[in-house]
Kinemage of the C-alpha trace (Angstrom):
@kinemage 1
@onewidth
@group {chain A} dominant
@subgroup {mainchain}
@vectorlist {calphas} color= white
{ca unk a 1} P 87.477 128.703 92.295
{ca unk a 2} L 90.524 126.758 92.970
{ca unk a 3} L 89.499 123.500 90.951
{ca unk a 4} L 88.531 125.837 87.921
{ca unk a 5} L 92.370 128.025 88.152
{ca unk a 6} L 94.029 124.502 88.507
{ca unk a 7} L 92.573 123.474 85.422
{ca unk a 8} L 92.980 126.712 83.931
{ca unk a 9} L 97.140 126.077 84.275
{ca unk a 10} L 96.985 122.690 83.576
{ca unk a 11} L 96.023 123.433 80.383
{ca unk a 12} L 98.766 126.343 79.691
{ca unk a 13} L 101.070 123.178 80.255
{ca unk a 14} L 99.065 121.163 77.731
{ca unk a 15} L 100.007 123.556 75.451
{ca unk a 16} L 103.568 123.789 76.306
{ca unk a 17} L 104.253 120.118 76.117
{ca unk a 18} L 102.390 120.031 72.487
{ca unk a 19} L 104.791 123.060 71.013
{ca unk a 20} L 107.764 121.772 72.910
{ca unk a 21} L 107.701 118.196 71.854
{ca unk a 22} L 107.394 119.495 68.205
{ca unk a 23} L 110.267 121.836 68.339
{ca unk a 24} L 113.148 121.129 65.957
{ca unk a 25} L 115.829 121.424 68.896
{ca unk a 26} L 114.657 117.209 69.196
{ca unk a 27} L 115.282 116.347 65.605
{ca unk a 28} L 117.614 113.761 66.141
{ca unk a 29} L 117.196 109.984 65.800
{ca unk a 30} L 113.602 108.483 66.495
{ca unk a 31} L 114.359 106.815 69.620
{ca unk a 32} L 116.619 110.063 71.096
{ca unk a 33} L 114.023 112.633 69.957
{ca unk a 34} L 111.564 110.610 71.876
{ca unk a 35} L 113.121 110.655 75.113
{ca unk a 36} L 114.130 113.925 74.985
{ca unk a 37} L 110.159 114.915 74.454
{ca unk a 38} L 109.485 112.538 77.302
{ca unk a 39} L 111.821 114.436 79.407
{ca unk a 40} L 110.812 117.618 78.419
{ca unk a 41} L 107.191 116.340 79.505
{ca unk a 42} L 107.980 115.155 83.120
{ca unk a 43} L 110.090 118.241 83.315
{ca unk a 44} L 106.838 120.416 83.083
{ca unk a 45} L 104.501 118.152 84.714
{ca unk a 46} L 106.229 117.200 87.692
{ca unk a 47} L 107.191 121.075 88.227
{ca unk a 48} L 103.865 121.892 88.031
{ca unk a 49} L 102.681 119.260 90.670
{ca unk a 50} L 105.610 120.550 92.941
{ca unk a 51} L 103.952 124.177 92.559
{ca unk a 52} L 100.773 122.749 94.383
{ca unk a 53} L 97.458 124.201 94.473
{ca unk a 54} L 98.708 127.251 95.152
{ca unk a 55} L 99.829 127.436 91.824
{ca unk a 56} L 99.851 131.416 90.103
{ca unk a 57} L 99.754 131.904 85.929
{ca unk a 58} L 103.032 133.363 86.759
{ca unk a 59} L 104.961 130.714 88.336
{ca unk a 60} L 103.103 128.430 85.105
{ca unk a 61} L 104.323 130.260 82.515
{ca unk a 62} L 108.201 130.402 84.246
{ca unk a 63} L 107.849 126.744 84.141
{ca unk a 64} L 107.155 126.965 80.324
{ca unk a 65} L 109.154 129.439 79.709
{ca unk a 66} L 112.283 127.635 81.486
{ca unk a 67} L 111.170 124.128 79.740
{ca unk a 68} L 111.890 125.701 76.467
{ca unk a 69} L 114.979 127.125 77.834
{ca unk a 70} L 117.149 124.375 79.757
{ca unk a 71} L 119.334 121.959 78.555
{ca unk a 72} L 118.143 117.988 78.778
{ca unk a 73} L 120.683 117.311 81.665
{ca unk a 74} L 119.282 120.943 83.292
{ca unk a 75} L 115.771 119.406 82.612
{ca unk a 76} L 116.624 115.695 83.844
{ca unk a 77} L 118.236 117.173 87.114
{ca unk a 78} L 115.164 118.628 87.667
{ca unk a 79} L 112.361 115.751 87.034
{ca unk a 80} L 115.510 113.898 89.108
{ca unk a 81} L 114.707 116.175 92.229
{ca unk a 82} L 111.049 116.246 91.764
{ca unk a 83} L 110.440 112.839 91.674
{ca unk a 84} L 112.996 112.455 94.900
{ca unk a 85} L 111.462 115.240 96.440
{ca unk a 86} L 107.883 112.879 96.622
{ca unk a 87} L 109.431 110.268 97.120
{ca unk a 88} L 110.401 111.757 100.176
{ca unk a 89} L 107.063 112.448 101.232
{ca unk a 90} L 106.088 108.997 100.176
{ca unk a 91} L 108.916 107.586 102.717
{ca unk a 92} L 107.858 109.806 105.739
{ca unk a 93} L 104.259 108.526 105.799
{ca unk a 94} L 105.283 105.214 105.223
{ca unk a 95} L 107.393 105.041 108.152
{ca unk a 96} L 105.099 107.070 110.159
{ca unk a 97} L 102.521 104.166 109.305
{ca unk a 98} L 104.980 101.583 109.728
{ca unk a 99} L 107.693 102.354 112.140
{ca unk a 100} L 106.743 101.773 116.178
{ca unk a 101} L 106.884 105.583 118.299
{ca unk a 102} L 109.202 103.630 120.831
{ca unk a 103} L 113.046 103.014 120.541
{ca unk a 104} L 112.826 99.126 119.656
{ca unk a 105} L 115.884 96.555 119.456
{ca unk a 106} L 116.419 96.201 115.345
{ca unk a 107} L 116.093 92.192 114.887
{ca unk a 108} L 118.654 90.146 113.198
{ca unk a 109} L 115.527 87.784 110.721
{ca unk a 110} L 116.731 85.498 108.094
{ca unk a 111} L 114.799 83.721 105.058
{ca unk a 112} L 114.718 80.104 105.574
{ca unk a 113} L 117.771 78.667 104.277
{ca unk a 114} L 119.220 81.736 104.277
{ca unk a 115} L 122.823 82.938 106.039
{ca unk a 116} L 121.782 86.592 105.674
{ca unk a 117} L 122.408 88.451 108.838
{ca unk a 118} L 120.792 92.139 107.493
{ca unk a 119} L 119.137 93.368 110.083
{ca unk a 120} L 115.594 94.015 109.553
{ca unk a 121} L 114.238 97.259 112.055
{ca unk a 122} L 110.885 95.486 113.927
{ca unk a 123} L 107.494 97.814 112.052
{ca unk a 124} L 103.836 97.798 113.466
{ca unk a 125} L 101.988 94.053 112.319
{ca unk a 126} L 99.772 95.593 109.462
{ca unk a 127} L 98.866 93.653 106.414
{ca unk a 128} L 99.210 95.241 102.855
{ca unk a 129} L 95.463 95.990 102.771
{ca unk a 130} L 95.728 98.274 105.946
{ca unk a 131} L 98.896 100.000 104.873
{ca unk a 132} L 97.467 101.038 101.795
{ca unk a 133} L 94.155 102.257 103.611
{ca unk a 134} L 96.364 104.724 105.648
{ca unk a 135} L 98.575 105.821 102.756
{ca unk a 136} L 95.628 106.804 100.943
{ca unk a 137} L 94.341 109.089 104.042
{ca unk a 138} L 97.750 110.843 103.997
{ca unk a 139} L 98.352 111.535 100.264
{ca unk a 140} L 94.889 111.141 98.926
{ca unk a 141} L 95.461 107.973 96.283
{ca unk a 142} L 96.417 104.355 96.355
{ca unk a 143} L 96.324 101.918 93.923
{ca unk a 144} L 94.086 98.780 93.929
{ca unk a 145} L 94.456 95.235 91.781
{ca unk a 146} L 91.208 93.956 89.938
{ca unk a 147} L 89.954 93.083 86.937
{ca unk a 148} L 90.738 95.426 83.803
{ca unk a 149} L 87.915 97.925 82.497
{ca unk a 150} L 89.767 97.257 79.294
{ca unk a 151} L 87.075 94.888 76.543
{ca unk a 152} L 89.351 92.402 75.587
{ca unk a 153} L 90.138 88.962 76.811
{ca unk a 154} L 94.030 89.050 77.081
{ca unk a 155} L 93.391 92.238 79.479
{ca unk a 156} L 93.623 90.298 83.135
{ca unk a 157} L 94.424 92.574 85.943
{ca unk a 158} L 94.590 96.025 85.785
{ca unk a 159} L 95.903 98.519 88.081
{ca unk a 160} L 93.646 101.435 89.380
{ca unk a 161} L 93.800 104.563 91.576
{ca unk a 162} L 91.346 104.648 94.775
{ca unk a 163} L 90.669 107.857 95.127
{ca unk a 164} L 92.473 111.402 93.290
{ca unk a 165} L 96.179 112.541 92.092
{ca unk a 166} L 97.219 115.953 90.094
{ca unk a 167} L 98.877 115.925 87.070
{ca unk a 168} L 102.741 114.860 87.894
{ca unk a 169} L 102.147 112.852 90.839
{ca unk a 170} L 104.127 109.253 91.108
{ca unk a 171} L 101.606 107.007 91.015
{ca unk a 172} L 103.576 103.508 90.797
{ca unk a 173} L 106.621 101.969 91.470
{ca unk a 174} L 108.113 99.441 88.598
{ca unk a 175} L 109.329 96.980 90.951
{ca unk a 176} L 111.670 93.907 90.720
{ca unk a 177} L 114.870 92.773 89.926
{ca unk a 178} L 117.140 95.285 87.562
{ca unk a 179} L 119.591 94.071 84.791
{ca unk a 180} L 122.254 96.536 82.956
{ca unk a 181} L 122.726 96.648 79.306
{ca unk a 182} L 125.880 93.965 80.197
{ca unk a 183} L 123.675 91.578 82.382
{ca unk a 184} L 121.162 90.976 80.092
{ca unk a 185} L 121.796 87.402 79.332
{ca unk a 186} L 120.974 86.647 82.844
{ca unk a 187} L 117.750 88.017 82.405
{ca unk a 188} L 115.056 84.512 82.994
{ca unk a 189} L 114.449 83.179 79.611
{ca unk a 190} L 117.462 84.500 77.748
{ca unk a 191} L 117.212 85.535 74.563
{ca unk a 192} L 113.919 85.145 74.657
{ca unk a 193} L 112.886 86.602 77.771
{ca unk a 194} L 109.440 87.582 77.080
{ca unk a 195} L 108.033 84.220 75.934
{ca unk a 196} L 106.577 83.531 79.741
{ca unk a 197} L 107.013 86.705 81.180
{ca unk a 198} L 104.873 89.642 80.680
{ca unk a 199} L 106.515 91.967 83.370
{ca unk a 200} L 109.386 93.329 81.671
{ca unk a 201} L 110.176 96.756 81.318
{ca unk a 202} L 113.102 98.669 79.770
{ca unk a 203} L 114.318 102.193 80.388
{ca unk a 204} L 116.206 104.603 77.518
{ca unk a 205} L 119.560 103.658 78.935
{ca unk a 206} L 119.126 99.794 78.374
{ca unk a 207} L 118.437 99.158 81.765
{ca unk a 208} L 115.984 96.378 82.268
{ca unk a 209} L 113.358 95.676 84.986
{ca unk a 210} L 111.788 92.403 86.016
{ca unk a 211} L 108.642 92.879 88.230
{ca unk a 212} L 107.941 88.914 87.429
{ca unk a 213} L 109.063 87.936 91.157
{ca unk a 214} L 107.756 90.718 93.027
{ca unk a 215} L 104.419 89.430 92.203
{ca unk a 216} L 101.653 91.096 94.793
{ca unk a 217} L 104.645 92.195 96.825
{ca unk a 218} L 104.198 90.857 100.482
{ca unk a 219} L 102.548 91.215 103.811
{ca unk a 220} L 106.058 91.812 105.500
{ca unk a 221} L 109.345 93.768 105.786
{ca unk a 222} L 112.422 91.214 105.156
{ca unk a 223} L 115.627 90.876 103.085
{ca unk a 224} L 114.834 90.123 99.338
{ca unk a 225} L 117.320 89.253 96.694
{ca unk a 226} L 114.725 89.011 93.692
{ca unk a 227} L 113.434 85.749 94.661
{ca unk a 228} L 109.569 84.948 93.755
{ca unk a 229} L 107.001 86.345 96.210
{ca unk a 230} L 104.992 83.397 96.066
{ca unk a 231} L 105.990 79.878 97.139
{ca unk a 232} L 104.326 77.984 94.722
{ca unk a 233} L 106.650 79.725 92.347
{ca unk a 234} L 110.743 78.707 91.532
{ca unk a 235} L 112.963 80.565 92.385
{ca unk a 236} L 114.765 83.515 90.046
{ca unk a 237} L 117.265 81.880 87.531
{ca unk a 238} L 121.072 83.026 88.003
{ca unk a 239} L 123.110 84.541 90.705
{ca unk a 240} L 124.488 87.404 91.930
{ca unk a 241} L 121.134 89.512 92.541
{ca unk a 242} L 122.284 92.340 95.652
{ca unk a 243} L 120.140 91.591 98.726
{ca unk a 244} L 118.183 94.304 100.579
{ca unk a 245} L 115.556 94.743 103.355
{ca unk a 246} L 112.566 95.675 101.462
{ca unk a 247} L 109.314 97.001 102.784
{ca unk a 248} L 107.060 94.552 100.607
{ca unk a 249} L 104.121 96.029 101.792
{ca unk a 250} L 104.226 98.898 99.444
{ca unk a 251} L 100.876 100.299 98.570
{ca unk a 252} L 102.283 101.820 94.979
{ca unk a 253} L 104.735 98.614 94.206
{ca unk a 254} L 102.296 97.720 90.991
{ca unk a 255} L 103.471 99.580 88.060
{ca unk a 256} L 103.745 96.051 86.199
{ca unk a 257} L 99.902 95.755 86.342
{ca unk a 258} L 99.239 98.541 84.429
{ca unk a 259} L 98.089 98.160 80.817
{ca unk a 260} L 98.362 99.447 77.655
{ca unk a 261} L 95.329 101.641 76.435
{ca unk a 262} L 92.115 99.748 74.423
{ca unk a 263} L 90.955 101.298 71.449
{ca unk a 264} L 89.396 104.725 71.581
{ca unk a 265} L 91.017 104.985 75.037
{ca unk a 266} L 93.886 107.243 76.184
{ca unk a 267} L 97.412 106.682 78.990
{ca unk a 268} L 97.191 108.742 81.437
{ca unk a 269} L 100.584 107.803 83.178
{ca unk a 270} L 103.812 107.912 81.217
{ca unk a 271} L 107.372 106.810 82.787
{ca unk a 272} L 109.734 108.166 84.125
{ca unk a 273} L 113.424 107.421 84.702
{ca unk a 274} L 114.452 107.709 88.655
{ca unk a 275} L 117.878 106.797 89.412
{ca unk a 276} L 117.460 106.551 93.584
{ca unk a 277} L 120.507 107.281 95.287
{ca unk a 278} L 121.577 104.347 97.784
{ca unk a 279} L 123.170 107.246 99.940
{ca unk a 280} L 119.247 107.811 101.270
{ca unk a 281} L 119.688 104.890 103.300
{ca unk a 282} L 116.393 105.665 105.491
{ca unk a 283} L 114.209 106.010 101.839
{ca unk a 284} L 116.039 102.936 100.484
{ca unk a 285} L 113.346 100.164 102.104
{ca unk a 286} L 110.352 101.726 100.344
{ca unk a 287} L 112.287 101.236 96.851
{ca unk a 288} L 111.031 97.864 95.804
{ca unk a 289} L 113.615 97.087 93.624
{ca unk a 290} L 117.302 95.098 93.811
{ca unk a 291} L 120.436 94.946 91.416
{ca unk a 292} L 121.216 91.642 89.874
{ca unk a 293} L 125.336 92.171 89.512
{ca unk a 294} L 127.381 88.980 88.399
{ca unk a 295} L 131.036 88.115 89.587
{ca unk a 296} L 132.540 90.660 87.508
{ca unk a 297} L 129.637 93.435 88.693
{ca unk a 298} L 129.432 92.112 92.249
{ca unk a 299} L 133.842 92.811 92.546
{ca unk a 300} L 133.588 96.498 90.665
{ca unk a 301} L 131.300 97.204 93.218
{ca unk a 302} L 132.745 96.678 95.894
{ca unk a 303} L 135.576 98.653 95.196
{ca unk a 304} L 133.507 101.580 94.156
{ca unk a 305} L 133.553 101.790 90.341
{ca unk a 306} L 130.012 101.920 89.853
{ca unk a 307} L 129.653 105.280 90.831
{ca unk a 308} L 127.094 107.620 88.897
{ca unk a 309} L 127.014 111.497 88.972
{ca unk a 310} L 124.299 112.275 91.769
{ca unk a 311} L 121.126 113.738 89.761
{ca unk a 312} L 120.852 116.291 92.972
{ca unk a 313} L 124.177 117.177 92.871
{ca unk a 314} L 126.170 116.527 89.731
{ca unk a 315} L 129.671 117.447 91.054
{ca unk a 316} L 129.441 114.482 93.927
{ca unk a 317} L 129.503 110.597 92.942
{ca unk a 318} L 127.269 108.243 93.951
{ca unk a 319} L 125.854 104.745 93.745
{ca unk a 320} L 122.594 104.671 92.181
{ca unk a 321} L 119.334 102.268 91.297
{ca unk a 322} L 118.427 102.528 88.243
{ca unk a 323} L 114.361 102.371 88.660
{ca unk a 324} L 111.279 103.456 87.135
{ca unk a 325} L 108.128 105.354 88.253
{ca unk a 326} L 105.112 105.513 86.889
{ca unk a 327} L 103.854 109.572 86.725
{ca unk a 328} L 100.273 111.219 86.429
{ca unk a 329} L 99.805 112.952 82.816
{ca unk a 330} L 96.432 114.912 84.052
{ca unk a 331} L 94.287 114.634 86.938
{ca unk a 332} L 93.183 111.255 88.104
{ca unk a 333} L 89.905 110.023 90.197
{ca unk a 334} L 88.944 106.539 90.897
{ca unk a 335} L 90.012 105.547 87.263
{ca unk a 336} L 92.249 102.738 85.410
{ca unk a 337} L 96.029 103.268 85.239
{ca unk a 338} L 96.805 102.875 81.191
{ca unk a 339} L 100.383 103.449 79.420
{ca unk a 340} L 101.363 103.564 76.029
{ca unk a 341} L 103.545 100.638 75.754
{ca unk a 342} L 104.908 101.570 72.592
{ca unk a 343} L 105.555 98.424 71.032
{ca unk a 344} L 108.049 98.949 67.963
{ca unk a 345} L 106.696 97.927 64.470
{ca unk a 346} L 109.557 95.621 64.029
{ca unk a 347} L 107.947 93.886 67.649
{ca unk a 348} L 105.412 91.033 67.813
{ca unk a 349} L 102.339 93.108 68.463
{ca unk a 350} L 99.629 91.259 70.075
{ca unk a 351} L 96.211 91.063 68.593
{ca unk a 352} L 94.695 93.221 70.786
{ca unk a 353} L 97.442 95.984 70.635
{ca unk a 354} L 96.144 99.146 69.783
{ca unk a 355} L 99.042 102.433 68.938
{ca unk a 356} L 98.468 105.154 70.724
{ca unk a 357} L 100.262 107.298 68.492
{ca unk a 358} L 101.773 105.710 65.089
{ca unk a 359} L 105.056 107.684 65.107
{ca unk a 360} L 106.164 107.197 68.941
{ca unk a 361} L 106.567 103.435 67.856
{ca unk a 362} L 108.447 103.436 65.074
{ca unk a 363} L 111.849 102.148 64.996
């Protein structure tokens, strides 16, 4: 009875989303009206997983109702605190998983070769594999690395869900190192970044992610600065990325592994735009990501001009990462992870790129 009124609401939002991301109030440019339907999607859907099972018609059609009423920065303040709001949950069972039940001496560790002195708190000696067993038994999902479902050759690895998630749910972490709009000609590879490197992703805002050297993430907690994961690999081009203590076994640090849908199949995650605020110091080892800031980044930072308007609290100013998650767009069970990269038409499509829907990708 539950399943069938779950489904029953989740398809009142379906029908929201498809009126909503039609209405005229996003007839602007192509690129602008396209985030502001995206928004206006994760605004719905990640309301509607925050409503939980428990969910009434009511509080479903408010939730429509109020999508079709709020503002975009009313709507991104709220996908803002519903993301943070599981991403809080996410953090608790991590360190509940992770951290010892005893008052331990934090460690002073360094990377060899390294001067760091950050101090890295002493967790429980659990390799990825485990970690992500017991995540899964506290939030029901986890995500596994193997061999793409999708038929054609270029596919490689593919990034799937071990057991089930609602609609709305953050399913992935982009991970890696991020690059502003003005640090973009430090990216690896500059100007052609993506020649050998199929792990980049950029948000609406310019920002730029590179999961390249997170790789499979770790079998520790340590201090990373966006170096590659695995030795056999150089290390990042550049300087200047911010170090962190990073909890590199993260059992949803795989967003880069998901692919783009084969033909006659459909996404069923879409991004979303989470700008973490480094305030949350006891959250900030579970996001996988670090800042690469040069000289003139590095010295404005320090003196505190790269503040940004908290998206909890939009009269106080705070630091912020500028990351992306990976969100649910309908139930999921023991499936393939798929987004619609939406490769431009002026972009080198691959062969085996398939659009998902023509008029997302124009320029």
């Amino acid at each position: 009875m539950a399943f069938a009124k779950m489904l029953f609401l989740f398809s009142k939002f379906q029908q929201g989303v498809g009126v909503l991301a039609k209405s005229t109030t996003f007839a602007k440019s192509p690129t602008q009206l396209q985030f502001e339907a995206d928004i206006n999607k994760l605004f719905m859907f990640t309301s509607y997983n925050r409503l939980g099972r428990d969910a009434e018609e009511a509080d479903a059609e408010e939730i429509i109702e109020m999508a079709a009423k709020a503002t975009l920065p009313e709507q991104q303040k709220q996908v803002q605190e519903n993301i943070h709001s599981q991403l809080q949950n996410f953090s608790s069972f991590m360190d509940e998983i992770l951290l010892p039940h005893i008052d331990t001496t934090e460690k002073k560790l360094s990377e060899p070769g390294s001067e760091s002195s950050q101090v890295v708190p002493e967790t429980k000696p659990l390799k990825l594999a485990e970690v992500s067993h017991r995540l899964k038994d506290r939030i029901g999902y986890t995500l596994e690395i193997k061999p793409s479902s999708i038929p054609h050759k270029d596919a490689g690895q593919g990034c799937f869900i071990e057991g089930e998630a609602d609609v709305g749910a953050v399913l992935a972490f982009y991970p890696g190192v991020i690059y502003s709009p003005a640090s973009h000609r430090y990216i690896p590879g500059y100007p052609n970044v993506d020649a050998q490197n199929s792990h980049l992703i950029s948000r609406y805002d310019g920002t730029v992610i590179n999961a390249q050297p997170w790789g499979h993430g770790g079998e520790s907690r340590k201090v990373w600065n966006g170096s590659f994961t695995t030795p056999e690999s150089r290390t990042l081009e550049g300087f200047g990325n911010v170090e962190d203590v990073l909890e590199m076994r993260n059992p949803l640090a795989f967003g880069h592994f998901i692919n783009h849908p084969g033909k006659d199949m459909e996404p069923n995650v879409m991004v979303c735009p989470y700008d973490f605020p480094l305030s949350e110091e006891a959250m900030r080892v579970y996001i996988p990501n670090v800042a690469f800031k040069d000289a003139g980044e590095a010295k404005m930072m320090k003196f505190g001009s790269l503040r940004f308007r908290n998206p909890s609290d939009s009269s106080v100013d705070v630091l912020v990462l500028k990351t992306l998650v990976l969100v649910a767009t309908r139930a999921l069970c023991n499936e393939e992870l798929m987004l619609n990269y939406r490769l431009g038409s002026a972009e080198r499509r691959p062969k085996w790129y398939t659009p998902v829907v023509e008029e997302e990708e124009e320029d």
